[in-house]
C-alpha positions in Angstrom: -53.9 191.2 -22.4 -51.1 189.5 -23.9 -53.0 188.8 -28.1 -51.9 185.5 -27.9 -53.7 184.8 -24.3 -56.6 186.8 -26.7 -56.2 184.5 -29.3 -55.9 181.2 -27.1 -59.3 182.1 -25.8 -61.1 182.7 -29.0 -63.3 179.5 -30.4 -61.2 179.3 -33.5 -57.9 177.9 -31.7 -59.5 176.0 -29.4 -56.7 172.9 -28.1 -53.9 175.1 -29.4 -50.7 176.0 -27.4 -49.2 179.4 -27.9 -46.1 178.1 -29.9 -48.5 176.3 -32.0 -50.6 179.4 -32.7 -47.3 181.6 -33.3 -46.8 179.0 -36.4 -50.0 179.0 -37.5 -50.1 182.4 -37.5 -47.0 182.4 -39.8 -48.2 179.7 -41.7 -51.3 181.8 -42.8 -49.5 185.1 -43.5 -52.1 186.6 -40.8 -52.0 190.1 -41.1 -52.7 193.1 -38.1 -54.4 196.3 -39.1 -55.0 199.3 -36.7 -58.2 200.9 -36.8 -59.3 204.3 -35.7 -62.4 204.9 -33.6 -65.6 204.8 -35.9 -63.5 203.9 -39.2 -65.0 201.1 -42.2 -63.8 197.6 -41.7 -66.1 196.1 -44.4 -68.6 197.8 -46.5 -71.8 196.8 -48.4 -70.5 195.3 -51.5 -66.8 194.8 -50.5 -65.6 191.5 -51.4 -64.3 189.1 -48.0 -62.0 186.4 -48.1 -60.5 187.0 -44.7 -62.1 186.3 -41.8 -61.6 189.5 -38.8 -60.7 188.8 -35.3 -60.8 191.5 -33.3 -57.5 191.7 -30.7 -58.4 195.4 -29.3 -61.4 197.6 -29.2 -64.4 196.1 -30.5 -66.6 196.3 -34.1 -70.3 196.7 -34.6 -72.1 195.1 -37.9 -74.7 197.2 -39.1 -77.1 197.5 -42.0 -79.3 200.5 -43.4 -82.7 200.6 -44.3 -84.1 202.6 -46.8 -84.7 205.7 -44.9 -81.0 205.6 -43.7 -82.0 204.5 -40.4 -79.2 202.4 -38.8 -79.7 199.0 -37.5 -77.0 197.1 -35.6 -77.1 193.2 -35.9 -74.2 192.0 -33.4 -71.5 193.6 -31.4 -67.8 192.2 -31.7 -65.7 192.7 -28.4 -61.9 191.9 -27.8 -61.1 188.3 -28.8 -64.6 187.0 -30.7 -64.5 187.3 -34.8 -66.4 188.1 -37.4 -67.2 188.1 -41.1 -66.4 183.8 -41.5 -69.7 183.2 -43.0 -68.6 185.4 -45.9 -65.4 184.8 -46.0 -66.0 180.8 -46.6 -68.1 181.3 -49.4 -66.1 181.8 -52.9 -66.2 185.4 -54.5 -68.8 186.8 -51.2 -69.7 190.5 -51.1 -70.5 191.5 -48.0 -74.6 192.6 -47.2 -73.4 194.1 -43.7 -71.4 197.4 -42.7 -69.0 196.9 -40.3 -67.1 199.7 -38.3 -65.0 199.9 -35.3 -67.1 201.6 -32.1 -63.6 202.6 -31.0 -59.7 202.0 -32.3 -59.0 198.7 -32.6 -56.7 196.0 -33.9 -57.8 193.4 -36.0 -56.1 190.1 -37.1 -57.6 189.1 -40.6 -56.9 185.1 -42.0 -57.9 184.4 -45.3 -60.0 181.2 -45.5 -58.8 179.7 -48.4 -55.2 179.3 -46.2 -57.0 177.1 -43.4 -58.7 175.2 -46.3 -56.0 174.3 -47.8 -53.3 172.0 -47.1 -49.7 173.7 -47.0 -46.2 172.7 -48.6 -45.2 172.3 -45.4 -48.1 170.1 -44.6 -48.8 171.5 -41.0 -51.6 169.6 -38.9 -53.5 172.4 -37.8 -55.5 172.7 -40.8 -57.9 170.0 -39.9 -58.5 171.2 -36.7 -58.8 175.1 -37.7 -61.7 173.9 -40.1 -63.6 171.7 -37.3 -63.2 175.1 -34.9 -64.7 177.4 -37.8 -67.7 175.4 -38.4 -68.8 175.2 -35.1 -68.1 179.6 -34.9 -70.5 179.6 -37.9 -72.9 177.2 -35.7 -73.1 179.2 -33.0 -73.1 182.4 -34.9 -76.6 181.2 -36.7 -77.7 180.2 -33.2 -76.8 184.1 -31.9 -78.6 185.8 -34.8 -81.9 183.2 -33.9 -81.8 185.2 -30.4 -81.6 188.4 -32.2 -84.7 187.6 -33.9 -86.4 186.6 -30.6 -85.3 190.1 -29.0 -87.0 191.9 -32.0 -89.6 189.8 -32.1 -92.4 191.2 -29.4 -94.1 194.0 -30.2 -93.8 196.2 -27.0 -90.1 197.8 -26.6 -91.0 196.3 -22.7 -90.8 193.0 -23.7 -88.1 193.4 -26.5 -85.8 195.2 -23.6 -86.7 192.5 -21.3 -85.8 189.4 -23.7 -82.4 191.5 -24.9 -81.4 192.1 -20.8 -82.6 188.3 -19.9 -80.4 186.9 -22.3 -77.5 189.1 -21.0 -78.4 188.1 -17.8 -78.4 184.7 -18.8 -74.7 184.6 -21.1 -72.9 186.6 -18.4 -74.1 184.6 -15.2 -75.3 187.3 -13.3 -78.0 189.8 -13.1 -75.8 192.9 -12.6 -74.4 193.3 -15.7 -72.9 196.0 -18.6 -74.3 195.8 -22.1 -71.9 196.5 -25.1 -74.1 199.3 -26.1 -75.1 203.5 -25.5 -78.9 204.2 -25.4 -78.8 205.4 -29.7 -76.8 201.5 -30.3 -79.5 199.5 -27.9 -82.3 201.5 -29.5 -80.8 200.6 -32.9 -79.9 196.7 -31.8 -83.6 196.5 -30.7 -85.1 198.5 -33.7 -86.9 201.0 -31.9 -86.8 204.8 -31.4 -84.2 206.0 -28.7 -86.5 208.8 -27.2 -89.0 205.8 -27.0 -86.8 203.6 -25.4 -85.5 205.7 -22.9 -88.6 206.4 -21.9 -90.0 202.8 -21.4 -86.5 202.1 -19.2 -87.4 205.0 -17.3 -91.3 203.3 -16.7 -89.6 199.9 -15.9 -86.9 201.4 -13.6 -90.1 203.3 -11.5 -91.8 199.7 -11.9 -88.8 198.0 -10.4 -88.4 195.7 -12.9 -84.7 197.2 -13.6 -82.2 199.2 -12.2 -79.7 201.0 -14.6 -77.2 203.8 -14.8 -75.7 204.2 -18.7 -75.3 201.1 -19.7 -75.0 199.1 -16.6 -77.9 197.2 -15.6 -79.5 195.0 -12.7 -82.3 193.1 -13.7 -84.6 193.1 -10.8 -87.3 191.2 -11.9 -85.4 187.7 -12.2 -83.3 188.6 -9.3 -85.9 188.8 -7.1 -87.3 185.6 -7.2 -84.0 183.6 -6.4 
């Protein structure tokens, strides 16, 4: 897909033609960076003023525990961004990891250039700053479902509140998840022999139907 179609699409240009976000784009001084599969975007501690968008590939946040145990927090696919809440606070160091699942390209935009008004005194900026608040909105809204997924104590009912709410954002009960077996187990905060085994119970249950990481959910399905 053509990255300005990408781009057109994303929450942060939202009412923006294509010439428009060409300018703005040079307005900014955007800047494209390719990234290999499984390489550091952000680390813990780095300092963000840019704000990532991700054009190709996709990007998963993650945070370590103690132990070293890897937890993912959210997945970042093709056109969604990441890193604003950071990136709109002065001097932020980042709390998250965050590292490409595969290669990607990434647009970064430094805040403090939408924030502030330009020689050239472009209109955009007002609207650019409306768009991001409402991104940092609906990001707080997203991690609030995360916490509801991790929430129960059964992995049954954690799996079942993760695959509902796919169910539910995609519009349809045969679906594909962002995620291998290891990334759900991590997403979900549970152990991956564990979990495979519970999917296993509710596949012989009928409650779901899978094969890798593309799912029917049976349960909800059925009762239409």
């Amino acid at each position: 897909m053509d990255k300005y179609a990408i781009l057109a699409a994303n929450s942060l240009f939202k009412g923006l033609t294509k010439p428009e976000i060409e300018s703005i784009l040079q307005c900014l001084k955007a800047r494209h960076v390719i990234y290999e599969k499984e390489e550091d975007v952000y680390r813990i501690g780095d300092e963000i003023k840019a704000i990532g968008i991700v054009l190709s590939g996709s990007v998963h946040i993650t945070k370590n525990d103690i132990l070293g145990n890897v937890h993912i927090i959210q997945n970042i696919e093709a056109g969604e961004l990441f890193a604003e809440a950071y990136a709109c606070q002065q001097s932020s160091y980042s709390l998250v990891n965050v590292t490409t699942v595969q290669k990607s390209e990434i647009l970064f935009i430094e805040v403090n250039k939408i924030m502030t008004v330009c020689s050239a005194g472009c209109c955009f900026h007002q609207s650019l700053v409306k768009n991001l608040l409402y991104i940092i909105a609906e990001k707080n809204i997203s991690l609030v479902k995360k916490i509801e997924h991790i929430t129960p104590k059964s992995i049954r009912e954690r799996v079942l509140s993760y695959l509902s709410s796919e169910a539910q954002r995609q519009g349809k009960y045969t679906f594909e998840i962002p995620f291998n077996r290891q990334q759900l187990a991590d997403y979900l905060m549970v152990e991956r022999s564990a979990l495979s085994n519970e999917l296993s119970k509710m596949q012989k249950a009928g409650l779901i139907k899978y094969n890798k990481n593309n799912f029917i959910l049976k349960i909800i399905s059925s009762t239409d």
